[in-house]
ROLUMRO-991299 format. One record per residue (C-alpha): residue number from 0; residue in one letter; x, y, z. Coordinates in steps of 0.001 Angstrom, whole numbers, always signed. Example, Ala and Ser with C-alpha at 12.3 -4.5 7.8 and 13.67 -1.06 7.14 Angstrom:
0, a, +12300, -4500, +7800 .
1, s, +13670, -1060, +7140 .
! end
This chain:
0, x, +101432, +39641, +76670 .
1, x, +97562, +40410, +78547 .
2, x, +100086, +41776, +81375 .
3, x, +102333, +43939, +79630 .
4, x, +99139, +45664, +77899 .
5, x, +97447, +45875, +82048 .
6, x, +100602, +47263, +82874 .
7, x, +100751, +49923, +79991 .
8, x, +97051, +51158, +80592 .
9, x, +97679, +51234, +84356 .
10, x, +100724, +53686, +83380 .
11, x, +98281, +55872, +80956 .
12, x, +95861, +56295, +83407 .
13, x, +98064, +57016, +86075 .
14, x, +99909, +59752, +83764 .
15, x, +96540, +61462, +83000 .
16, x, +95513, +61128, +86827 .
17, x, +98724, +63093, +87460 .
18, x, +97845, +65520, +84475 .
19, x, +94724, +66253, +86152 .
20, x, +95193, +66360, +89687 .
21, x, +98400, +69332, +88333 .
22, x, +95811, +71158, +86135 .
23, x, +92855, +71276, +89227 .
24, x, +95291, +71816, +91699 .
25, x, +93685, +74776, +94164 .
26, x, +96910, +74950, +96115 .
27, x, +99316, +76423, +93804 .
28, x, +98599, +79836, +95070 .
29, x, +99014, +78906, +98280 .
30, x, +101347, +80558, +100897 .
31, x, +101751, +83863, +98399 .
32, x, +98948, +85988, +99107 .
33, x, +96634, +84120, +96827 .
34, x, +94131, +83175, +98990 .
35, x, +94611, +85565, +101638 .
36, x, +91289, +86275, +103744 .
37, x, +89639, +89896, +103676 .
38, x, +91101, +92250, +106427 .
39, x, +94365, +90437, +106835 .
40, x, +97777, +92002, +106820 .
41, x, +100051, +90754, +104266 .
42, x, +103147, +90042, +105976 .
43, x, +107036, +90559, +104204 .
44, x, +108362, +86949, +104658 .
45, x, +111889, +87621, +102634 .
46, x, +114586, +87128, +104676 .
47, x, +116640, +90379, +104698 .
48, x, +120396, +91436, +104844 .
49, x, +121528, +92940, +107111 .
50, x, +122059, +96821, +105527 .
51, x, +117925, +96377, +104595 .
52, x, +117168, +95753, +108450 .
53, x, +116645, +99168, +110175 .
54, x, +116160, +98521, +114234 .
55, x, +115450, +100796, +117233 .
56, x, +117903, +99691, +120026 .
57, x, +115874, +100146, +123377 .
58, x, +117148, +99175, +126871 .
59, x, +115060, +96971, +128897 .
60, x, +117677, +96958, +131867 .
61, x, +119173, +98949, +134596 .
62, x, +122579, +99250, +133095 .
63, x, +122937, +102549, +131655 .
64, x, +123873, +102973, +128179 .
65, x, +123566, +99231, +127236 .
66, x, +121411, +100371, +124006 .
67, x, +123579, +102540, +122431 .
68, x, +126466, +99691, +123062 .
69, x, +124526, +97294, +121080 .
70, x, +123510, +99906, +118912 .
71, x, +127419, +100006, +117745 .
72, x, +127249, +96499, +117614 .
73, x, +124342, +96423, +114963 .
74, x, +125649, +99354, +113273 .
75, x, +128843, +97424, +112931 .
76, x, +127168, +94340, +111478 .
77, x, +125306, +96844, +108629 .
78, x, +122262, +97451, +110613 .
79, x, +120170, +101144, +109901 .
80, x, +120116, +102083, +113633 .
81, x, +117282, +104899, +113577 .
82, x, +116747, +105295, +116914 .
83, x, +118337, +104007, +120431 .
84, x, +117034, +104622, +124046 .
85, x, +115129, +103756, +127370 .
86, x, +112205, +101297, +127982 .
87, x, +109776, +102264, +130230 .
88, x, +109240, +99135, +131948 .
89, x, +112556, +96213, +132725 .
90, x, +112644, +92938, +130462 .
91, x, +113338, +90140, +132304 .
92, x, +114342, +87792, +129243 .
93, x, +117069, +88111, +126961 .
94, x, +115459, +90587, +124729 .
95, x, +111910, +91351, +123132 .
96, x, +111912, +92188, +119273 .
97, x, +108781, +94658, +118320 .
98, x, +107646, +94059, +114425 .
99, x, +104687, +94681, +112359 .
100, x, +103765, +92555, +109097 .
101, x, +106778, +94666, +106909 .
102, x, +108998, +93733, +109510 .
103, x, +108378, +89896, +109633 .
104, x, +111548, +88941, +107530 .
105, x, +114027, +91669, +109606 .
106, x, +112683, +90571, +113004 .
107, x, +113120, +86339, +111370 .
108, x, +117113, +87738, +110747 .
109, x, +117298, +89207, +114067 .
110, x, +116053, +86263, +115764 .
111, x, +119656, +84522, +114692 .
112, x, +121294, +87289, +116838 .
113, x, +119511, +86083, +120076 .
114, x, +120500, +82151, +119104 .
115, x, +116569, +82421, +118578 .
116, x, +116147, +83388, +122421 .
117, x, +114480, +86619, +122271 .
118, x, +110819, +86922, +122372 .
119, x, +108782, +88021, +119374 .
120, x, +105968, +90608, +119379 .
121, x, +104175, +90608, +116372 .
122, x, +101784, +93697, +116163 .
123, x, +99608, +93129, +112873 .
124, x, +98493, +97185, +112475 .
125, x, +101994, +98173, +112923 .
126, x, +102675, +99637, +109495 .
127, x, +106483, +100154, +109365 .
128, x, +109141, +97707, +108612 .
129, x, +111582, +98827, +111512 .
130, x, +111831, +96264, +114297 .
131, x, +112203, +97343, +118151 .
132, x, +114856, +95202, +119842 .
133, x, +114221, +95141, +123319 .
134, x, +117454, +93840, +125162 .
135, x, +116162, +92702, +128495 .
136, x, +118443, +91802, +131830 .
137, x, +119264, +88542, +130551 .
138, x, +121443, +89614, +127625 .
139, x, +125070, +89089, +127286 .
140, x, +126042, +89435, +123757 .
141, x, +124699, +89148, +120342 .
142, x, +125796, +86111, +118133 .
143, x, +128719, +85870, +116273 .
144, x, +128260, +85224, +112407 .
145, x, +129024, +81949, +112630 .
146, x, +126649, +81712, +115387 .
147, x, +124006, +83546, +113081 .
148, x, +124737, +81473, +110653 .
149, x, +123504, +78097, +112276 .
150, x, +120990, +79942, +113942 .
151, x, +119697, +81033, +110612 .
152, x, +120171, +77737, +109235 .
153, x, +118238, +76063, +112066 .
154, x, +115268, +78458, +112319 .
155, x, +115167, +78144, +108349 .
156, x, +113126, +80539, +105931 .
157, x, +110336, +83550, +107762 .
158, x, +106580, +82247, +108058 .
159, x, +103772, +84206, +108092 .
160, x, +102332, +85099, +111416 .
161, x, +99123, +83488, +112618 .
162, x, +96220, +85971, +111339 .
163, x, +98347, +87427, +108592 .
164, x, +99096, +85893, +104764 .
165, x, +102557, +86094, +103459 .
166, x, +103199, +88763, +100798 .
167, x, +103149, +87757, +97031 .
168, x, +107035, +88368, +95842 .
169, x, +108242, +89979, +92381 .
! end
C-alpha cells in the first residue's frame, strides 16, 4: 500500500514538473523570428513551388547560348525566368545559385535541381527574392522530378542562413 501511494506522488510531481517546465519554456519562439538579434535579416525559409520561384539564368561557360537552353528548361518546369545571359567570369563547378534572405526557400528548391551540387551564395543585403543560377562548366543537365524529388526529400525543409533568423510565417 506505502508503495502504491510513493508511486502516485512520484506521478503528481512529475505531471506538475512537466506543467511547469511547458509554461516557462523560453524556446517556444524559437526558430520563427522570435528572438531574432537586432540588425539581422529575416530570411523566407518556406519551401516554394515552382511557378513562385523567379530565377535569372546566367552562363558561367564557354558554350554559347547554354543559359537561354536551361532557361527553357526552367520555364518548362513553371519557373518565372526574368532574365537570362552572360557571366563575366567562367564557373568551374556545376553551377553557383545567387540569393538574398527572400530567396532562401527558392534557392533550398533549386538546390534539388543540381542533386544538391551547386554552390550557394547567400548575400544577406540582397533584398529581392529572385535567385541567380549560375551554370558553371561542369553542368550536364538539371534533375528530373523524380530526381528532385529525393533530392528534396534528402536535403529536407530550408534553414536559416548563419547570421540571419528565419521569418515568422502566417
Amino acid at each position: 500500500m506505502r508503495a502504491l501511494v510513493v508511486v502516485g506522488l512520484l506521478g503528481v510531481l512529475a505531471l506538475v514538473f512537466v506543467v511547469v517546465a511547458l509554461v516557462r519554456d523560453t524556446q517556444s519562439e524559437a526558430g520563427i523570428g522570435g528572438g531574432c538579434p537586432e540588425g539581422w535579416p529575416q530570411a523566407d525559409v518556406r519551401l516554394r513551388k515552382q511557378e513562385d520561384v523567379k530565377i535569372n539564368v546566367l552562363n558561367g561557360t564557354d558554350q554559347p547560348g547554354l543559359a537561354s537552353k536551361v532557361a527553357d528548361d526552367f520555364r518548362n518546369r513553371k519557373f518565372q525566368i526574368k532574365k537570362t545571359g552572360d557571366e563575366k567570369k567562367q564557373i568551374d563547378d556545376i553551377a553557383v545559385l545567387r540569393y538574398g534572405p527572400k530567396g532562401v526557400g527558392s534557392a533550398h528548391l533549386l538546390r534539388a535541381y543540381f542533386l544538391d551540387n551547386a554552390e550557394a551564395e547567400y548575400d544577406p543585403k540582397r533584398a529581392d527574392d529572385t535567385v541567380d543560377v549560375v551554370l558553371g562548366s561542369a553542368f550536364q543537365q538539371l534533375a528530373t522530378t523524380t530526381e528532385v524529388n529525393q533530392s528534396l526529400g534528402d536535403l529536407g525543409s530550408p534553414v536559416a542562413p548563419p547570421g540571419s533568423c528565419p521569418m515568422p510565417q502566417d
